[in-house]
C-alpha positions, -999 to 999 in steps of 0.1 A, spaced: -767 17 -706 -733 0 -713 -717 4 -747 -693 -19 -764 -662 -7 -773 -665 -5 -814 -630 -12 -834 -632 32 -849 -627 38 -808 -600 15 -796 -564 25 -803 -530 14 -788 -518 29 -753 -491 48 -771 -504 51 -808 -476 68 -831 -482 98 -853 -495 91 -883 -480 109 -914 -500 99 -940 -528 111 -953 -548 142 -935 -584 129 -925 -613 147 -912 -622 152 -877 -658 152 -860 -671 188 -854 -709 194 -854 -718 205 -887 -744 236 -899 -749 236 -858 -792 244 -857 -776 268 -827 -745 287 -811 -734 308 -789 -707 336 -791 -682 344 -758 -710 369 -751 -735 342 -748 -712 323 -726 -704 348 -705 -740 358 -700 -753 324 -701 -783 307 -717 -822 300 -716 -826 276 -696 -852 264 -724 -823 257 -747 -797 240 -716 -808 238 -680 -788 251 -656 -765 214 -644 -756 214 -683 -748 251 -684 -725 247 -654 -707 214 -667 -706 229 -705 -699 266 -698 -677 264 -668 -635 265 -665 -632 236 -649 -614 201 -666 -642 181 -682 -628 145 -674 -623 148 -639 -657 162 -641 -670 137 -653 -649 116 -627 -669 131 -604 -700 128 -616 -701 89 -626 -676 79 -593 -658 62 -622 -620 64 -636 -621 75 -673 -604 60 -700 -586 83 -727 -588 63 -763 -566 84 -782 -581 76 -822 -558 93 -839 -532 122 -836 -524 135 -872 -496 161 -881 -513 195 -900 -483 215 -903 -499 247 -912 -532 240 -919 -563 255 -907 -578 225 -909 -611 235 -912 -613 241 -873 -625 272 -855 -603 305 -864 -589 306 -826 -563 277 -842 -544 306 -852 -536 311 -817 -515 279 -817 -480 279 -834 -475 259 -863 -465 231 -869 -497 216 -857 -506 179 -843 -542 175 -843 -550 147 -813 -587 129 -815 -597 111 -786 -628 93 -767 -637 98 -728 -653 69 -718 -659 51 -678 -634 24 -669 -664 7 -650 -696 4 -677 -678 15 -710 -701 46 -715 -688 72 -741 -695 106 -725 -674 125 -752 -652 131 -778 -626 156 -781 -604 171 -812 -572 193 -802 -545 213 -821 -512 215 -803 -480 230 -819 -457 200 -820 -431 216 -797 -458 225 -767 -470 186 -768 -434 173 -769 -436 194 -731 -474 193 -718 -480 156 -732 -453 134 -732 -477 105 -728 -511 113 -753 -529 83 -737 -535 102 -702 -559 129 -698 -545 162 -703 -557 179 -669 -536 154 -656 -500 158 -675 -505 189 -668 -517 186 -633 -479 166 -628 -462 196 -635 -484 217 -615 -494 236 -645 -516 265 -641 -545 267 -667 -566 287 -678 -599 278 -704 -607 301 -726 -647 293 -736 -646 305 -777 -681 287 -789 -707 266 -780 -728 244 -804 -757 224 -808 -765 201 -837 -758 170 -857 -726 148 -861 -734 112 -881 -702 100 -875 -705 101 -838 -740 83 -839 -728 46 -837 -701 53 -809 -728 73 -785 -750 44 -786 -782 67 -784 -802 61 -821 -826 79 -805 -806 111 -798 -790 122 -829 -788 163 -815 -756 169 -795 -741 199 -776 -707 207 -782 -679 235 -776 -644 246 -783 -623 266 -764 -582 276 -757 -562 264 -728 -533 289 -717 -507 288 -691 -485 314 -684 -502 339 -707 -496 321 -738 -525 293 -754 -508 256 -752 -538 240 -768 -574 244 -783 -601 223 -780 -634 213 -796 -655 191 -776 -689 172 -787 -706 156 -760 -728 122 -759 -765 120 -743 -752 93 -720 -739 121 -693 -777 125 -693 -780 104 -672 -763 125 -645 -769 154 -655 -803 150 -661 -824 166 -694 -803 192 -711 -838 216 -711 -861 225 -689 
């Protein structure tokens, strides 16, 4: 299925930090299900996610060059918006309080370079001093500015979520899906968090990874 890029996911290659207003972001709200670190660890039923989903969702590796991998495509980083917080908890997950303030807040979309698919979207809190090192450029995937500084990582699985998210609806393309798994976790280097990250993933990976149940 190829999407068309929508004008709410198509930002300049270097977008500037907006200082106005503080807007939402996309989480999955009054999730129907989720999972602790314990569930994580332990895994799930594969009734709830099958075992290729577990393995993509619930392992440490970097999503976009999984997904790389699995759709033998580039992926494109639209960056949508990336929104100063200062101290804020922002209504995110309490692990933000692992990450220094000041706070930048960074909303982006993973989609192929070759059919235009959305396989995610992505919401992270960086302190404004870590991203002036890690991300110099906020249009590149992070595995790989960090990857160019051969930075060690480490991800930190916090939650895992499955549920609605309206707002997402009309950028997945799938009006037929409107249940989405999603997850947020910390990624540290050199024992100290640089980043946390919530993660809400569209159906079309689907169709690699096949059903997310069995």
């Amino acid at each position: 299925m190829k999407l068309s890029p929508s004008p709410s996911t198509s930002t300049p290659a270097n977008p500037s930090i907006n200082r106005g207003i503080i807007s939402a972001w996309n989480r999955i709200e009054e999730p129907m299900w989720q999972g602790s670190e314990a569930d994580i660890h332990k895994g799930l039923p594969f009734n709830l996610l099958s075992p290729t989903w577990q393995m993509f969702l619930m392992g440490d590796g970097a999503p976009t060059r999984h997904l790389q991998l699995l759709t033998q495509s580039e992926i494109s980083v639209d960056v949508v918006a990336m929104t100063p917080i200062g101290d804020r908890d922002d209504n995110a997950p309490s692990d933000i309080t692992a990450i220094a303030a000041p706070r930048i807040r960074r909303q982006i979309f993973l989609r192929s370079q070759q059919t235009g698919e959305i396989f995610s979207h992505a919401t992270s809190w960086w302190s404004e001093a870590t991203m002036q090192k890690y991300l110099k450029d906020p249009s590149l995937p992070i595995w790989v500015s960090l990857n160019q500084k051969y930075t060690e990582l480490y991800r930190d699985l916090k939650g895992i979520y499955k549920g609605h998210c309206p707002n997402l609806a009309d950028a997945f393309g799938y009006p037929e899906i409107d249940t989405y798994w999603g997850r947020h976790y910390l990624l540290w280097h050199g024992g100290e968090p640089i980043t946390m990250i919530y993660e809400i993933y569209s159906p079309a990976i689907g169709k690699y990874l096949g059903s997310s149940s069995l």
